[in-house]
C-alpha positions as a Markdown table, in Angstrom:
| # | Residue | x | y | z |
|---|---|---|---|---|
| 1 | Unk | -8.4 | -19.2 | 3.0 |
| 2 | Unk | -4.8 | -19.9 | 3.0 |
| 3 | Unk | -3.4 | -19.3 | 6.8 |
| 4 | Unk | -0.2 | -17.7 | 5.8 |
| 5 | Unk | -0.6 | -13.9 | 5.9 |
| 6 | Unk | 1.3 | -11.7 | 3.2 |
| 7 | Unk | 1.9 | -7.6 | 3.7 |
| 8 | Unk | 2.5 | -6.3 | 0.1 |
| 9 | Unk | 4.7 | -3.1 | 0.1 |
| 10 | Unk | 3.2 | -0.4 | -2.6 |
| 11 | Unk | 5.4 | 2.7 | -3.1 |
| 12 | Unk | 4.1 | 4.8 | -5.1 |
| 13 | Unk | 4.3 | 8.4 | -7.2 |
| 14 | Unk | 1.7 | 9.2 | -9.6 |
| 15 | Unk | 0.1 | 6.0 | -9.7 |
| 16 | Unk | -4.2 | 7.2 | -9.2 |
| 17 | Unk | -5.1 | 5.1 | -13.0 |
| 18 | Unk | -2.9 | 1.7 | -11.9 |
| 19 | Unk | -3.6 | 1.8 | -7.9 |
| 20 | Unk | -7.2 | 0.7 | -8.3 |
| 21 | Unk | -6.3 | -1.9 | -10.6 |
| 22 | Unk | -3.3 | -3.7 | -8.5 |
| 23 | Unk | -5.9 | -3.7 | -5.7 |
| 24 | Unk | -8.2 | -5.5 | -7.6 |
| 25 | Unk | -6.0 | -7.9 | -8.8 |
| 26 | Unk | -4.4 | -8.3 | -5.3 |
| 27 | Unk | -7.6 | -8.8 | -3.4 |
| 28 | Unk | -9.0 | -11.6 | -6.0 |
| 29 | Unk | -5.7 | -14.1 | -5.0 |
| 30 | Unk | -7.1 | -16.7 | -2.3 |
| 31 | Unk | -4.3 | -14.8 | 0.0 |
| 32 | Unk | -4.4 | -13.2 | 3.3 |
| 33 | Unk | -3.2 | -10.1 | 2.2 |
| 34 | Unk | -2.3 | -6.9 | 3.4 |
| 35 | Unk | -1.5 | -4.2 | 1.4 |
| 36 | Unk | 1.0 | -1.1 | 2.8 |
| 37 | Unk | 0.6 | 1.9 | 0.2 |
| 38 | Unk | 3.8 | 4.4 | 0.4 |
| 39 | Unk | 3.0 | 7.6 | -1.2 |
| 40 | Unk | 5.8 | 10.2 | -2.1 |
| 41 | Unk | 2.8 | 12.9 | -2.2 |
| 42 | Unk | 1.9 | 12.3 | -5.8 |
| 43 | Unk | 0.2 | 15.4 | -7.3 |
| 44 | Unk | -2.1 | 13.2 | -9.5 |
| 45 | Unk | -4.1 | 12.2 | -6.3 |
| 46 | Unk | -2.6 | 8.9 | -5.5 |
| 47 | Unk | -2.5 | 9.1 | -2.0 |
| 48 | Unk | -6.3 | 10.7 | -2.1 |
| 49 | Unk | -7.3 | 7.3 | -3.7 |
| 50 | Unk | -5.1 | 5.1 | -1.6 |
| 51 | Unk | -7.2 | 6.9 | 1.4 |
| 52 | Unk | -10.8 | 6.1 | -0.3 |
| 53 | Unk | -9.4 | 2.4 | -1.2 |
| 54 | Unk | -8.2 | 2.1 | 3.1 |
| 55 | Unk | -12.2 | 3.0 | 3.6 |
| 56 | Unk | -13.1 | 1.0 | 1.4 |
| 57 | Unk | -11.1 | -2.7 | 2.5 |
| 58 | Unk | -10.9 | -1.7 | 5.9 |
| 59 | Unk | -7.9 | -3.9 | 7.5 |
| 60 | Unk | -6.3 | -4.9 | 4.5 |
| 61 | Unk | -5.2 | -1.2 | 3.4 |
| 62 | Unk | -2.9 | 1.0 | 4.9 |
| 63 | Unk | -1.4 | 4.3 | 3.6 |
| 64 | Unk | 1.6 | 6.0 | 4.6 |
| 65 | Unk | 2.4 | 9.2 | 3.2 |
| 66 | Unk | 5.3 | 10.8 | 2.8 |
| 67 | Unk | 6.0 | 14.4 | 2.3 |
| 68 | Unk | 7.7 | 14.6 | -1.0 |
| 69 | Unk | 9.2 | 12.3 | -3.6 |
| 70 | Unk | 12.0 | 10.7 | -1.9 |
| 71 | Unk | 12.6 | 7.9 | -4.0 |
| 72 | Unk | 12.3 | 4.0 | -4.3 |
| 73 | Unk | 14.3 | 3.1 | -2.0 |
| 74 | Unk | 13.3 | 4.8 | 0.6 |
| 75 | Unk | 10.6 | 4.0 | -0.1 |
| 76 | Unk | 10.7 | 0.2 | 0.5 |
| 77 | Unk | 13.0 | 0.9 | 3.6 |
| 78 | Unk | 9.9 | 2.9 | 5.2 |
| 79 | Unk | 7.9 | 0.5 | 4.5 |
| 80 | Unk | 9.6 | -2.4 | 5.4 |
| 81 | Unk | 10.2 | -1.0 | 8.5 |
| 82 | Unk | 6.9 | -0.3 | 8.9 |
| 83 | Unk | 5.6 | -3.8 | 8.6 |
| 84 | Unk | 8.6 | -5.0 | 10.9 |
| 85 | Unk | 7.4 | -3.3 | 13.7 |
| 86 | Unk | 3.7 | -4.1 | 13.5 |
| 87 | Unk | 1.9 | -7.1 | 14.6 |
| 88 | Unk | 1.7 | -7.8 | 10.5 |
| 89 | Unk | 3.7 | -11.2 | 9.2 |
């Protein structure tokens, strides 16, 4: 595996069909990757399955949920700063 180590910020709103799918496709790259979800409380259950897909690639997936939609930006922003103050490259 490649030794560079890659967080991918994920916001997301109503996104339960296509999250599954981007982890997938994510987790089959010969990457190191991490992948931040950012959920604005999506009422189609995107944050439930972000949850399940944390259990399920322990280390790799981590969800932060926010309380409402609160848009793109923000979004990003959270996340970024997120990542900058973790021990995540």
């Amino acid at each position: 595996m490649n030794d560079l180590k890659i967080t991918v910020v994920t916001p997301t709103y109503n996104e339960a069909e296509n999250l599954p799918k981007l982890v997938s496709a994510l987790f089959s790259l010969p990457l190191d990757i991490h992948l931040l979800v950012v959920d604005d409380n999506s009422p189609d259950g995107t944050g439930e399955i972000a949850e399940r897909l944390a259990k399920e690639h322990p280390n790799q997936i981590e969800v932060m949920h926010r309380p409402g939609k609160m848009g793109l930006r923000s979004a990003y922003l959270n996340g970024f700063q997120k990542i900058l103050t973790s021990n995540t490259q």
